[in-house]
C-alpha positions as CSV (number, residue, x, y, z in Angstrom):
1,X,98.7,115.7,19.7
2,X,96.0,114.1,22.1
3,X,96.1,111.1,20.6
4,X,99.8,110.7,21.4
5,X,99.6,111.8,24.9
6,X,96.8,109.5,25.4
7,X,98.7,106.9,24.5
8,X,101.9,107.6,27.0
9,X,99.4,107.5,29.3
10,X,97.9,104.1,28.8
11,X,101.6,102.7,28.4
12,X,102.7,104.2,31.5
13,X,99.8,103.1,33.5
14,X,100.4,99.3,32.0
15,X,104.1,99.7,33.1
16,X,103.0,100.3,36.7
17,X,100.2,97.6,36.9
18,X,103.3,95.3,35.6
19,X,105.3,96.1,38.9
20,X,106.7,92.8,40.2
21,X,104.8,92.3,43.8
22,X,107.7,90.9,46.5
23,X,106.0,88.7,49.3
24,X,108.1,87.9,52.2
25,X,107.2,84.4,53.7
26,X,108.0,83.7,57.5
27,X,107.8,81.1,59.7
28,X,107.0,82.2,63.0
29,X,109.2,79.8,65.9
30,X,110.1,79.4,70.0
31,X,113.6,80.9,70.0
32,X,114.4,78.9,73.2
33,X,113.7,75.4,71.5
34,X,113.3,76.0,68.0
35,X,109.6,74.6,67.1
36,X,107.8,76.3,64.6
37,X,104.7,78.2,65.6
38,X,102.8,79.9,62.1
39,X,103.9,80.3,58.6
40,X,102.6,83.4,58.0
41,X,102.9,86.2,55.3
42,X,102.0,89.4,57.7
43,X,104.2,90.9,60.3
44,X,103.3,89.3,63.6
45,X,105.2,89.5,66.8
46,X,107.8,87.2,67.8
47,X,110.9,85.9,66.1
48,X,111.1,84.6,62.7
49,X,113.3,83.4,59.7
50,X,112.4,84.1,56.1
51,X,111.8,81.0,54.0
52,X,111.0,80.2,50.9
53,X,107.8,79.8,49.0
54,X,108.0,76.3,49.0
55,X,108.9,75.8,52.5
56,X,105.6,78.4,53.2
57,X,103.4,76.2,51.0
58,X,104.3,73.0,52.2
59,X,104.1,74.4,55.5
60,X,106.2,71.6,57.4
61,X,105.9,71.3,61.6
62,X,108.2,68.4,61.7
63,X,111.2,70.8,61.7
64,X,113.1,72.8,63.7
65,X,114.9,76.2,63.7
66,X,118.6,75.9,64.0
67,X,120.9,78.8,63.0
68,X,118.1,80.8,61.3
69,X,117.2,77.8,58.8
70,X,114.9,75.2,59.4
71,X,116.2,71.6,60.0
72,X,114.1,68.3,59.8
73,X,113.5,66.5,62.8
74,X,114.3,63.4,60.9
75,X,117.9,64.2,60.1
76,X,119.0,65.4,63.7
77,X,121.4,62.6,65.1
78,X,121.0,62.3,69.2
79,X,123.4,60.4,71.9
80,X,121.5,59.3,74.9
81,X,123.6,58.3,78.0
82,X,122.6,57.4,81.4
83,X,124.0,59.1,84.3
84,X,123.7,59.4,88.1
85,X,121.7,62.6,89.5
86,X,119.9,63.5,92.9
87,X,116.8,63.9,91.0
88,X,116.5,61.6,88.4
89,X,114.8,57.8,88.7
90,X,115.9,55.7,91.9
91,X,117.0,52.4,90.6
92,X,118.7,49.3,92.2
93,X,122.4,50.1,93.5
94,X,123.2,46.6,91.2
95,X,121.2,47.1,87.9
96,X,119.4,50.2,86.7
97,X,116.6,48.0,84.9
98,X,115.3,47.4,88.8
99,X,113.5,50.8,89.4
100,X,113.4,51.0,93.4
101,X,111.5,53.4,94.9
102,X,113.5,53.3,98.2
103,X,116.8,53.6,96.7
104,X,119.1,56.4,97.5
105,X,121.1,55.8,93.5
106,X,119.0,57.5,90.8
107,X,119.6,57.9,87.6
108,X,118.7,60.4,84.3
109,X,118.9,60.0,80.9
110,X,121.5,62.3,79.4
111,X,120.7,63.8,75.5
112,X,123.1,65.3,73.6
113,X,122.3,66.7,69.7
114,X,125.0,65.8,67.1
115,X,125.5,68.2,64.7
């Protein structure tokens, strides 16, 4: 009879050593623009999305996070457009190539992400 409860033991101790462990993987990020600040696999403070284990062992900083997933750099699509502005870059009132320092016109540049 020992010998039999030894043996329930030893299987029930194998059973729990054979418990799945479940990491979570984060990628720690800016919430105002997005940039990723640590991949990490410990609670830290600040906000961040879940990713996979690739994504952690790659570990990629030319992304972005966009509507909790990450998003390369690469593949956003910008439109760029100049406009007029009381604080932007004084230019020529005939041609914005001239930069004129003395110039009351000024001029930024305008971006706008594409989705």
């Amino acid at each position: 009879m020992l010998d039999a409860e030894f043996m329930k033991l030893i299987n029930a101790s194998v059973q729990i050593a054979n418990k799945p462990v479940d990491f979570t993987y984060r990628l720690y990020y800016n919430k105002d623009t997005g940039e990723p600040i640590a991949y990490s696999m410990e609670e830290l403070k600040g906000d961040f999305v879940t990713v996979t284990k690739e994504q952690y062992t790659v570990g990629r900083y030319d992304v972005i996070v966009k509507d909790d997933r990450l998003v390369s750099k690469a593949s956003i699509n910008y439109l760029r457009k100049l406009v007029p502005s009381a604080n932007g870059i004084a230019c020529c009132k005939t041609n914005v190539l001239i930069l004129d320092e003395t110039s009351s016109t000024k001029w930024k540049l305008k971006t706008k992400e594409l989705l």
